[in-house]
TORBA-649433 format. One record per residue (C-alpha): residue in three letters; x, z, y. Coordinates in steps of 0.25 Angstrom, whole numbers, plus 5000, padded with zeros to 4 digits. Layout:
AlaXZY...
# end
This chain:
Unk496048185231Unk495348315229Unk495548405218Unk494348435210Unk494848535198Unk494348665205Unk495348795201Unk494948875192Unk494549025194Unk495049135189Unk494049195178Unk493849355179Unk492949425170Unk492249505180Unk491949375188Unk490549365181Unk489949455169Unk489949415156Unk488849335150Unk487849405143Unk487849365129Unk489549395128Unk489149525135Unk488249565123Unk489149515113Unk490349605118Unk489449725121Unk488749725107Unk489949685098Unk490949795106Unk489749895106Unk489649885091Unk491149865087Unk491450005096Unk490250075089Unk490750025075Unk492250055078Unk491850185082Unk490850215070Unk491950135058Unk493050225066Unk492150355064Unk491750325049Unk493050265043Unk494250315052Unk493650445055Unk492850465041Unk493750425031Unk494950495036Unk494150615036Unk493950585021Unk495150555017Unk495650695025Unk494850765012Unk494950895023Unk496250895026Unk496050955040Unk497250875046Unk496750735042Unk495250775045Unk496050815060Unk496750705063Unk495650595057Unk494750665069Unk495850645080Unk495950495074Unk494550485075Unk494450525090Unk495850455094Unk495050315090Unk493850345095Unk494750375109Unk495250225108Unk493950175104Unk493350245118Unk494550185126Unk494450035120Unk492750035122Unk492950085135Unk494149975137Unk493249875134Unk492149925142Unk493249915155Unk493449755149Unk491949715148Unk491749785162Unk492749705168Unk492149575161Unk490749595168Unk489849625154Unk489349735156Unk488449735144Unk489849775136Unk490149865146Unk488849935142Unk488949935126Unk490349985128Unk490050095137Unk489050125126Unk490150115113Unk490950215125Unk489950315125Unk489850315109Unk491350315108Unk491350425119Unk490350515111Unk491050475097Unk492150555104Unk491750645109Unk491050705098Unk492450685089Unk493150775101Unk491950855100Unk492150885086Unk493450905086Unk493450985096Unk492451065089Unk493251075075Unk494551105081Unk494351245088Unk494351375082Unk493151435083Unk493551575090Unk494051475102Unk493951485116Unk493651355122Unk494551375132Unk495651475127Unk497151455127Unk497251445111Unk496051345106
# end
């Protein structure tokens, strides 16, 4: 008697690329929900606790370094993800994510710009022992 199940093989997600159309769907929905996260975090997390600092220099400080702390982790996780779908073979998400990457890279840079720029005194050496 001959045994006619065949055994199943193991499934790895880097066997074969994603189809096309899940591809897309992943690399324009986690394209847009980066860009948003970024521009919501940037207009209510950033914005209103500015306004509700009404100039205390303290808050004002402290709602910039909170700004920059989660645009950090919103840096690490897109680039995570861009690891993840790189793994899995769709490389259309790899390239939206790589994208979201740079507009969170220059969201951060120019935050670190900026307070770089407003924390120095102005007579400062840039590399001096007291700045």
């Amino acid at each position: 008697m001959t045994n006619s199940s065949v055994a199943p093989e193991r499934w790895r997600p880097w066997s074969y690329p994603t189809p096309r159309g899940v591809d897309l769907a992943f690399a324009i929905s986690l394209f847009l929900l980066g860009t948003s996260w970024l521009v919501l975090d940037w207009v209510f997390g950033l914005g209103m606790d500015l306004w509700a600092a009404q100039g205390d220099q303290g808050r004002i400080d402290t709602a910039g370094l909170a700004h920059i702390r989660r645009t950090q982790v919103l840096l690490i996780v897109v680039l995570t993800v861009a690891v993840l779908a790189g793994i899995n073979r769709a490389w259309r998400t790899v390239v939206a994510l790589v994208l979201a990457t740079l507009l969170v890279g220059g969201v951060l840079m120019a935050a670190q710009h900026q307070w770089d720029t407003s924390h120095t005194s102005p007579g400062c050496t840039r590399y001096a022992a007291h700045c």
